[in-house]
C-alpha positions in Angstrom: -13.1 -23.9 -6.8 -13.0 -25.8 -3.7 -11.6 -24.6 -0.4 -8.9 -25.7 1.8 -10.5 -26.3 5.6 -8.2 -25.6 8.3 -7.3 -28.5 10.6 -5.0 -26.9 12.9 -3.9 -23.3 13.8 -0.8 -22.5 15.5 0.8 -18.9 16.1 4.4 -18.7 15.8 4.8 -15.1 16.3 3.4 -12.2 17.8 5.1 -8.6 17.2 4.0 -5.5 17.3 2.7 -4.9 14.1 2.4 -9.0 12.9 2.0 -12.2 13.6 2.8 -15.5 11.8 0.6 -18.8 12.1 0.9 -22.0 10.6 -2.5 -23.6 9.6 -2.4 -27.5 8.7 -5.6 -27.4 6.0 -7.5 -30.0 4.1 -7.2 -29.9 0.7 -10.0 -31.5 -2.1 -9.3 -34.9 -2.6 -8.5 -35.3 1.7 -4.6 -34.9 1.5 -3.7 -32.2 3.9 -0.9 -29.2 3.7 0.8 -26.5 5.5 0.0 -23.0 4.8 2.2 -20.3 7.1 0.3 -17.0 6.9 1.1 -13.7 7.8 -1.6 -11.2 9.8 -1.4 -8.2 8.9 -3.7 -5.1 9.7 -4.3 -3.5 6.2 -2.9 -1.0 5.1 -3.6 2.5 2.4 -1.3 3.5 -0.3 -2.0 7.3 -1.7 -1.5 8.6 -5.5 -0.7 12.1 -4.0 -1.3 14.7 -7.3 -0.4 18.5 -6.6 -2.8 21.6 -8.6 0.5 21.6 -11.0 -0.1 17.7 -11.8 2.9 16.4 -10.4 2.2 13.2 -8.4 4.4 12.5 -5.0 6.6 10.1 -4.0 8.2 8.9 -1.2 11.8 8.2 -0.8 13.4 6.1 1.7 15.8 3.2 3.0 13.8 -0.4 3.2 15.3 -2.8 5.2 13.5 -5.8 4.0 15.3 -5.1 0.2 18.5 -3.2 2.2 18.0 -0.7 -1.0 16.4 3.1 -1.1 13.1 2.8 -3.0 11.1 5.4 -4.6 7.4 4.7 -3.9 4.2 6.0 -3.5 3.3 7.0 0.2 1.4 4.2 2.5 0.8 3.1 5.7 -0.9 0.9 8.2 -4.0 1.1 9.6 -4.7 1.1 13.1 -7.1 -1.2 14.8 -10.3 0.1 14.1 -9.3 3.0 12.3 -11.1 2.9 9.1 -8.6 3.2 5.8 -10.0 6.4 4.3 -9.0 7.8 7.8 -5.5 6.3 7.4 -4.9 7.7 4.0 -5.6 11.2 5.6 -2.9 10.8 8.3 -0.5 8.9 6.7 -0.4 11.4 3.8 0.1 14.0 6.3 2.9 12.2 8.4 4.2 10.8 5.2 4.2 14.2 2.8 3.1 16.8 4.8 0.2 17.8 2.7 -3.8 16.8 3.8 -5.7 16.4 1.0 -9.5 18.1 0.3 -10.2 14.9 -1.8 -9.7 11.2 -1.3 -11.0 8.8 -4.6 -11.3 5.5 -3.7 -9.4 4.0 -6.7 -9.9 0.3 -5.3 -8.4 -2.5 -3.0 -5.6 -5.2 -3.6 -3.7 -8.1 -1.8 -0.3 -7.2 -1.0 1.3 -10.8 -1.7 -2.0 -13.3 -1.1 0.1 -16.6 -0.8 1.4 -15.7 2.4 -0.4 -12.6 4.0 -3.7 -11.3 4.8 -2.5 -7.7 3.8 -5.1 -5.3 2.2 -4.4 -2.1 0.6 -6.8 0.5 -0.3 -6.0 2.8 -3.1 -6.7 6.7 -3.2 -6.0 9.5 -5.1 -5.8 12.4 -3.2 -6.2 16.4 -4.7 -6.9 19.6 -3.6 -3.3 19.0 -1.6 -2.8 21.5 1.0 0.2 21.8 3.6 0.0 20.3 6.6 2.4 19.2 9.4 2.4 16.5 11.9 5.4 14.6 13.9 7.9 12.6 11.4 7.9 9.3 12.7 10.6 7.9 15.1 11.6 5.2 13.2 11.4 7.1 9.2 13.7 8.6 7.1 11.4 9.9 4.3 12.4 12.6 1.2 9.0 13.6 -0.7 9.9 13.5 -4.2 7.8 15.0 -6.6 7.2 14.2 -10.5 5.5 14.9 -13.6 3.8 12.0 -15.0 5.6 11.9 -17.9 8.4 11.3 -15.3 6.4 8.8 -13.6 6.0 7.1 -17.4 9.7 7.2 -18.1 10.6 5.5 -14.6 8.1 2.8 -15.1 9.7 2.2 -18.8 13.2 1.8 -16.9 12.0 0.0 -14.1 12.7 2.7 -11.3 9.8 1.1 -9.1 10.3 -1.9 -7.3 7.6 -1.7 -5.0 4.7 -3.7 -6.0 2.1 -1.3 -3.6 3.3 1.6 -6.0 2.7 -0.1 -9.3 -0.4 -1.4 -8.5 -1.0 2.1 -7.3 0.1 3.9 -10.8 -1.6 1.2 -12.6 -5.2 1.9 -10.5 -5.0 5.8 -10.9 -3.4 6.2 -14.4 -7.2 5.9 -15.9 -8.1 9.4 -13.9 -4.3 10.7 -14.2 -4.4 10.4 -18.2 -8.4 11.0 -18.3 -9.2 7.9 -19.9 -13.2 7.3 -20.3 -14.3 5.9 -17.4 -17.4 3.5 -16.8 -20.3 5.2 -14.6 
């Protein structure tokens, strides 16, 4: 497959946490298009499972779909904070638990047409209490289930956060102890 050549770059917004450029690219064959990309630092997203088996949630209004959403817990990672070290503090901020164990379960483009967001997968264990500042700007309610729960809300489409089904879909091998691959 060939790939497109950018022509032309131009930011179109800096924030704090993104920015937004519009690249004018060649594509094979020599006709040209626009592409508007969105920068994003990466991020981690946690399959949190307690000693009892119960995996935890996260709970909380989203803005963006003006909806509370039940989803696993994630978070951005700093710049040059590496994303096993984000998982750790997020899932502290996040749940309040640090976990003894992180499993790299894997890595996944948020939404590849139109951002460079990253997410790396864990499953943390060996859960332990832990407390750290809430953020400012969060309203969270940790929400723990069985997965059988966790089946049943997948089967009536209680998720509607893409991080957290991608999440599920990357753990439930370990969760259900399905033969893995060495």
């Amino acid at each position: 497959m060939n790939r497109e050549r950018p022509l032309a770059v131009q930011v179109v917004h800096r924030g704090r946490l993104l920015q937004v450029r519009v690249e004018t690219v060649a594509l094979p064959g020599g006709r040209q298009a626009q592409r508007e990309i969105v920068e994003h630092p990466g991020a981690v997203v946690m399959v949190p499972q307690r000693d009892d088996g119960k995996l935890l949630f996260v709970e909380q209004y989203r803005r963006a779909a003006d909806r509370v959403l039940l989803e696993l817990p994630a978070g951005t990672c700093r710049p040059e904070e590496p994303p096993e070290e984000t998982a750790r503090r997020e899932l502290i901020e996040e749940c309040g638990q640090a976990a003894g164990r992180l499993i790299p379960l894997g890595a996944f483009f948020a939404a590849p047409g139109y951002s460079t967001e990253l997410l790396h997968c864990y499953l943390a264990t060996d859960l332990r209490p832990a407390s750290a500042p809430p953020d400012a700007d969060e309203a969270i309610t940790v929400v723990p289930l069985s997965l059988a729960e966790v089946r049943q809300r997948i089967a009536h489409g209680a998720f509607a956060d893409a991080k957290t089904l991608a999440g599920l879909l990357l753990a439930l091998p370990r969760l259900e102890g399905w033969p893995l691959d060495p």
